[in-house]
Z-matrix of the N, CA and C atoms (Angstrom, degrees):
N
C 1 1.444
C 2 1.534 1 108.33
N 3 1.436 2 112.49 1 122.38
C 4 1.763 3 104.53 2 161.76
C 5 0.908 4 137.27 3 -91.77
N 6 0.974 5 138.20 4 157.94
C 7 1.871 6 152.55 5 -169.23
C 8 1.483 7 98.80 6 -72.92
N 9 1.403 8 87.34 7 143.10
C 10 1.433 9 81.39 8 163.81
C 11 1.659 10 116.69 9 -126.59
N 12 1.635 11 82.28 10 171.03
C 13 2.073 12 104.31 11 -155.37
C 14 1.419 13 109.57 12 -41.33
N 15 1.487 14 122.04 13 -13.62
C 16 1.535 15 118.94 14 -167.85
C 17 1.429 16 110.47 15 -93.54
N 18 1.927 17 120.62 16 -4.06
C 19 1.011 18 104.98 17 -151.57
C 20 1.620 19 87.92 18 -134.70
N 21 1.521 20 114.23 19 40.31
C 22 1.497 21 110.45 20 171.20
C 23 1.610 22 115.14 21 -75.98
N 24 1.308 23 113.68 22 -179.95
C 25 1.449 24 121.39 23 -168.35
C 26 1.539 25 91.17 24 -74.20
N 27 1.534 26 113.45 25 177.47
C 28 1.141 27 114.82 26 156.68
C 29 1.679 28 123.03 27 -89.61
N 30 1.335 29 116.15 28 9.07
C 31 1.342 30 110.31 29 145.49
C 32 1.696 31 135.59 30 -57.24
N 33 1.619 32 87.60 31 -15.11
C 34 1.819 33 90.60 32 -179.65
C 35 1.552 34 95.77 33 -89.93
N 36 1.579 35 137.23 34 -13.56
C 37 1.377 36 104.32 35 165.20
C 38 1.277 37 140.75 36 -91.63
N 39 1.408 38 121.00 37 152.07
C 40 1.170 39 100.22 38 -157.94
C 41 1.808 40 100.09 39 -137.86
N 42 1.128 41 121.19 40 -3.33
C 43 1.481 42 124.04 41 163.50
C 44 0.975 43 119.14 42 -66.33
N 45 1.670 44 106.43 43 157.63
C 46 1.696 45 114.93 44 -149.53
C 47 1.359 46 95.58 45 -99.73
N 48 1.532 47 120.19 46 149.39
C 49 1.309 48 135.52 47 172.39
C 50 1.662 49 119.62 48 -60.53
N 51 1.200 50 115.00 49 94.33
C 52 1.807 51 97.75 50 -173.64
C 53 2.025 52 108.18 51 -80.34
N 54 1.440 53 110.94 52 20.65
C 55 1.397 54 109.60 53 -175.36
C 56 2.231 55 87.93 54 -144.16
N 57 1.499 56 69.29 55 143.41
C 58 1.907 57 77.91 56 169.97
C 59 1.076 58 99.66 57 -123.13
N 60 1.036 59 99.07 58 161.25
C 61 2.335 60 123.50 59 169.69
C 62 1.000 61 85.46 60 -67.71
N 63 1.677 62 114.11 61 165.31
C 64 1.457 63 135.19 62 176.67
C 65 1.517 64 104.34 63 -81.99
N 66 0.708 65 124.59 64 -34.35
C 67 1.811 66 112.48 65 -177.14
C 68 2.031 67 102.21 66 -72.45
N 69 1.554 68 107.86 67 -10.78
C 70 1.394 69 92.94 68 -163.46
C 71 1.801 70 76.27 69 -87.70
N 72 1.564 71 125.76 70 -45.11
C 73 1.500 72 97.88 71 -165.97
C 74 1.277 73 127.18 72 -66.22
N 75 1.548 74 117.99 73 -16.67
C 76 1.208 75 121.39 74 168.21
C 77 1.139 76 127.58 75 -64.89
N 78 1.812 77 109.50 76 -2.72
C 79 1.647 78 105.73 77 178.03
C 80 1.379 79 85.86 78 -93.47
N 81 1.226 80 120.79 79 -33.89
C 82 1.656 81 109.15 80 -161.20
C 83 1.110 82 104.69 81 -96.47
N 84 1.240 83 117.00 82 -6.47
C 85 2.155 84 104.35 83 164.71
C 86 1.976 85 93.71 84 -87.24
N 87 0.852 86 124.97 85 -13.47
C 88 1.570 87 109.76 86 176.52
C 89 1.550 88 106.73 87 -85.62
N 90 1.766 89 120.72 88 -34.81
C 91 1.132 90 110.16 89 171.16
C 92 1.344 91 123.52 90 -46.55
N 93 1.603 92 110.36 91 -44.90
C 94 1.342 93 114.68 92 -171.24
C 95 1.260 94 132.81 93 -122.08
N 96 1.780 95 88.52 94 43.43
C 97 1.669 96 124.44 95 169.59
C 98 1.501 97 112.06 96 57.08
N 99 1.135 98 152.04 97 37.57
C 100 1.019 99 167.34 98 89.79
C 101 1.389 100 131.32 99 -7.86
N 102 1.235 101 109.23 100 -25.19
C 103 1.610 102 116.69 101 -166.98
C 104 1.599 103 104.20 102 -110.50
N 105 0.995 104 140.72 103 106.56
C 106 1.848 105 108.91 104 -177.13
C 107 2.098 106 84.70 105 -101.69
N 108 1.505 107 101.41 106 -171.33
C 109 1.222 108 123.64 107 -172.38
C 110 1.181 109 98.08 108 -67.48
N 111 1.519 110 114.32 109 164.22
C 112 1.390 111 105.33 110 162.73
C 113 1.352 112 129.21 111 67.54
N 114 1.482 113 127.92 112 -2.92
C 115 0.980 114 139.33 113 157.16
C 116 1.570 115 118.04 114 -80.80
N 117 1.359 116 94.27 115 142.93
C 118 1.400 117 110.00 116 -179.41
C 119 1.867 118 112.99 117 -65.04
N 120 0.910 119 111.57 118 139.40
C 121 1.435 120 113.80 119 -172.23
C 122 2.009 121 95.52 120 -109.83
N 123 1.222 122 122.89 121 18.01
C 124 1.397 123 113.26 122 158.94
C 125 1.909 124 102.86 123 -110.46
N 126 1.784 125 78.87 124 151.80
C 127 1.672 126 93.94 125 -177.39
C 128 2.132 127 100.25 126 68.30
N 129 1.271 128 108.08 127 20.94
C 130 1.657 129 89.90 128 157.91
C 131 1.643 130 128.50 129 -75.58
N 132 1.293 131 106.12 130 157.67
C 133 1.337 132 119.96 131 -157.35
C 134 1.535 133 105.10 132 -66.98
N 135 1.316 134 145.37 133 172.66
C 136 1.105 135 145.18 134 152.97
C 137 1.356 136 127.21 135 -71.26
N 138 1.174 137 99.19 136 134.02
C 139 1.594 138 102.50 137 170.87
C 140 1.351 139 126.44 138 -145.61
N 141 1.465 140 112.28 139 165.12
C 142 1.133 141 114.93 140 -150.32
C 143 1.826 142 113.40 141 -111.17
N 144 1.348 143 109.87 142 91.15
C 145 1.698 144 107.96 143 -177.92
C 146 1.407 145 122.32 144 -9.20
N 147 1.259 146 117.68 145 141.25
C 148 1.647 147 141.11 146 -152.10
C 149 1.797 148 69.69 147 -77.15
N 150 1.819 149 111.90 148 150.01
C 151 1.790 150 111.64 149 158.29
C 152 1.561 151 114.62 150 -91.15
């Protein structure tokens, strides 16, 4: 019996995330100084994944 196409691993995806988790923007609002210490990490701004 074969599997079917809806139920591959997630190795078959391969499109890019246009939304990050909050810990990923907080690396990338600290990369690009945006973030200072001590700031609250609720209500952060949007951003847009490194290309």
């Amino acid at each position: 019996m074969s599997q079917h196409p809806s139920l591959k691993g997630s190795s078959a995806i391969t499109a890019k995330r246009s939304v990050l988790k909050r810990f990923e923007r907080v690396e990338l609002m600290k990369k690009r100084g945006q973030f200072k210490p001590g700031q609250s990490v609720i209500g952060l701004p949007k951003t847009k994944p490194e290309e």
